[in-house]
Structure formats: C-alpha cells, structure tokens
C-alpha positions in Angstrom: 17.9 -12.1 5.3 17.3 -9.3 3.1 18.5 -10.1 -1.0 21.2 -7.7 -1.9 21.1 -6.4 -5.8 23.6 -9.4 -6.3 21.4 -11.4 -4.8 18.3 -10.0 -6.7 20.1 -10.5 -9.9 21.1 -14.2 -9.4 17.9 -14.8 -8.3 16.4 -13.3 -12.2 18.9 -15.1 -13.8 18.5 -18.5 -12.5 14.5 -17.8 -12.7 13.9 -18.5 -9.3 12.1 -15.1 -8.7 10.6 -14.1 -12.0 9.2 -10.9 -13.1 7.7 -10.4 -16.9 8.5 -8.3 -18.6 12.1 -8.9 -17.2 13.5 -5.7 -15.7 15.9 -3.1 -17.1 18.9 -4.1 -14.5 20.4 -0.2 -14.9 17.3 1.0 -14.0 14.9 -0.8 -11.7 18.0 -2.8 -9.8 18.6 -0.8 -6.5 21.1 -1.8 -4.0 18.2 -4.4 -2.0 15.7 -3.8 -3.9 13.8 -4.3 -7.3 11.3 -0.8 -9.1 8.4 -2.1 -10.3 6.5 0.4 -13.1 3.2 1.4 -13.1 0.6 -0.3 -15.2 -2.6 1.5 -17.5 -5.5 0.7 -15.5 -6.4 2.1 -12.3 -10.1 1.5 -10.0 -11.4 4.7 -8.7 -14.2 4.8 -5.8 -17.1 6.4 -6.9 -18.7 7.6 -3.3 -21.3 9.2 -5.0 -23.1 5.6 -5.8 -23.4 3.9 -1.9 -23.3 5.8 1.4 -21.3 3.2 3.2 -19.0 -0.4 2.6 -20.4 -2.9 4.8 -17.2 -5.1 5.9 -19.9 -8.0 6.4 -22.1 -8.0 2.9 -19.7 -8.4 0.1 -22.6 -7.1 -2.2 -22.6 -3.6 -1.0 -18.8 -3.4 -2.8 -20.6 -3.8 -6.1 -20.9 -0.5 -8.2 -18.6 1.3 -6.1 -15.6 1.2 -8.4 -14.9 2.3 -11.8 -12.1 0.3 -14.5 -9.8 3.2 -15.6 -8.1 2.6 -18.6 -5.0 4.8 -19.6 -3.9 5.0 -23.9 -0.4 5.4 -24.0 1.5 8.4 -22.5 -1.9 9.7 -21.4 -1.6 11.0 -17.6 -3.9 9.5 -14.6 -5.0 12.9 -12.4 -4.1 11.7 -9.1 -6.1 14.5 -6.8 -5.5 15.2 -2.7 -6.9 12.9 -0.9 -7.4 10.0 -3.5 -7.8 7.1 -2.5 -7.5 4.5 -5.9 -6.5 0.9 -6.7 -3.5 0.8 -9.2 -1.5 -2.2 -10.7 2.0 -3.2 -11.9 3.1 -3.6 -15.2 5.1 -6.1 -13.8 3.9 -10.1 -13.2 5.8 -11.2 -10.2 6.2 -14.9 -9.0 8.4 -15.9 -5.8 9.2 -19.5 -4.7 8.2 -20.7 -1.9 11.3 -19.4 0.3 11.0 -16.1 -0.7 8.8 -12.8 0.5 8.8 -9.4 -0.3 8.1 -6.1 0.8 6.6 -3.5 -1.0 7.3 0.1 -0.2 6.9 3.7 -2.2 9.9 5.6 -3.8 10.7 8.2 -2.1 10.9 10.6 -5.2 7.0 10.0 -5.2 6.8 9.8 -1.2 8.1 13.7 -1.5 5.2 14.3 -3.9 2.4 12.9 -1.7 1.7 9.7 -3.2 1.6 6.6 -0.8 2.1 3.4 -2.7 0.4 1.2 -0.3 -1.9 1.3 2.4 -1.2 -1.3 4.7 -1.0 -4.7 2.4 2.9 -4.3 2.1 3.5 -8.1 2.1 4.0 -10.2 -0.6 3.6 -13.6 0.6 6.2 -16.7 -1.1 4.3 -18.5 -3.5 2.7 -15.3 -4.9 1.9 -14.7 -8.4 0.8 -12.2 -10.7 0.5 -8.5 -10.7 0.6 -6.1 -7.8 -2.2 -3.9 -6.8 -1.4 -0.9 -5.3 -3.5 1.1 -2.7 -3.0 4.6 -3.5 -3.5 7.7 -1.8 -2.1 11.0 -2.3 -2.1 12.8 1.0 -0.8 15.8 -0.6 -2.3 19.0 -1.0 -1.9 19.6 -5.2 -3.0 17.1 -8.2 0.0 15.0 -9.4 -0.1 13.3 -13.0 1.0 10.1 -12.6 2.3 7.9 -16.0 2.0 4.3 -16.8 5.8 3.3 -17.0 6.7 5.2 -14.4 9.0 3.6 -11.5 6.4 3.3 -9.4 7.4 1.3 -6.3 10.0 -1.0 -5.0 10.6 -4.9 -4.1 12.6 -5.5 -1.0 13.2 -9.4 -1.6 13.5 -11.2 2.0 15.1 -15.2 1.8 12.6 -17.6 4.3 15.5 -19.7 6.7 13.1 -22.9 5.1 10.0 -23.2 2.5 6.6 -22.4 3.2 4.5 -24.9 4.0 1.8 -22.5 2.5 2.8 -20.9 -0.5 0.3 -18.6 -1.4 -0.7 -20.4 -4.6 -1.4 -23.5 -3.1 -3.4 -21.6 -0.1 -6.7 -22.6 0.3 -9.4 -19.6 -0.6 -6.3 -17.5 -1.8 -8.3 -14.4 -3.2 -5.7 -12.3 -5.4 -3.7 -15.7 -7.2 -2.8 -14.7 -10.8 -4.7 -11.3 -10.5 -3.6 -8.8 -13.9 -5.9 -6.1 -12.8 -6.7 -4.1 -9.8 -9.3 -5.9 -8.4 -11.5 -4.8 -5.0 -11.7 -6.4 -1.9 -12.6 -10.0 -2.0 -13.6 -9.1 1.8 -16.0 -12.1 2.1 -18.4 -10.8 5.6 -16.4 -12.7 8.4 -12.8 -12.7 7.6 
C-alpha cells in the first residue's frame, strides 16, 4: 500500500519514518509522496584519468571521481550527457515495514535531468542520505542549486516487517552514508 500525504504526515509525527532536517509540510508534502532537496556536494567522473571500470577489480574505481563541493547559492553546471553522483540534504530512516521509491520531479524531468538511474529502491531499514545517479539527457547546460526540490519519496507500507532491514543486512555497503559515495561494486556481486 502506497502512504497517502496523511499517511506521510502521521508517519513524521509519530517518528516512525524520520527525515532530518524535518520537512517543510507546505512544500515538500505531495499528495503520496515526500520532495527531498538537493544537497552541496556532488562526484563527477573524470574519464580523462582510466580508459575503462572493470566491474571485477574494485581498484580500477579509484581516481575516477572527483568530491565537488558547492558554497552557498553557488550553481553546479549540469552539462548534456552528465553522468554525476549527487546527494540529499535530507537523512532518511524507514522502519522496518516500510520502503520507498525514489523518482524525479517532473519540473526537472522536462529540463532533462534524470534523478536516478536504475537504484530507485529504498529498502526498510535504510538510513542516511540519498545518492542520486544523475544524468542530464538533454541537449543544453542546466544550473542546478543546492536546496532545490530535487526528487520525491513515494512511501510503500510492507503487509509485515522485514526480516532484513537494511541496517542489520550483512555486507550492507551504503548504511549511514552522508556523501555521494562510488560503487562499492566488490568484483563478483
């Protein structure tokens, strides 16, 4: 069952999905789902340092991205065909009978910018920020700003608990992550 923003709002209040810095309700609160803002740092691929990612050596990942670091109201250039890592401003933490889905805005979709790749589940037990694949297939720059309503949360209740909350799963790679962080792709996944 998908959470309504009733739903959503209960679920705030009574702390049993928490997100820090708690959301602007008259702003971020959709009608099933939750906007989550844009954080400062962003990790950009720097292709001109390796001629290939090999999926089955986890040391040919080092080097190959560069921490960007935005001062406040200071723009990230987000050029065609982009492919970066971004974050949330937002910590998230769901219970263990709750998932999420991730998806763009479509203000942004209209510009280009895909939010997420293909990791658009966020498993119960999950905590910390969200890191956000980011491409923008469009055809013109776009400044994108920290702040800025970036994506949004669809909330889905679990008929019972996990059995595996993400928190307590063994070799979990991304628990309590507050920057965007590479692949943790470890040779044979």
């Amino acid at each position: 069952m998908i959470l309504s923003d009733r739903d959503i709002k209960k679920c705030l209040e009574e702390k049993k999905i928490i997100i820090t810095p708690e959301p602007n309700y008259e702003k971020q609160l959709g009608s099933a789902s939750l906007d989550l803002r844009l954080g400062n740092e962003f990790k950009v691929f720097e292709d001109n340092k390796r001629s290939f990612i090999d999926t089955r050596d986890k040391d040919s990942l080092l080097g190959t991205t560069r921490l960007i670091t935005l001062k406040d109201g200071e723009p990230f250039v987000f050029h065609p065909h982009q492919f970066i890592l971004g974050i949330t401003m937002e910590e998230v933490f769901l219970p263990d009978d709750i998932a999420a889905r991730i998806d763009g805005r479509s203000s942004l979709g209209r510009l280009g910018i895909v939010i997420h790749s293909t990791a658009g589940h966020i498993d119960p037990g999950f905590k910390g920020k969200i890191v956000l694949e980011m491409e923008n297939i469009g055809m013109i720059p776009v400044l994108i700003y920290p702040e800025t309503r970036i994506c949004q949360l669809v909330f889905q209740e679990l008929k019972t608990p996990t059995s595996k909350p993400y928190y307590k799963k063994e070799g979990a790679k991304y628990v309590s992550q507050n920057h965007p962080e590479e692949s943790k792709l470890e040779g044979k996944d």
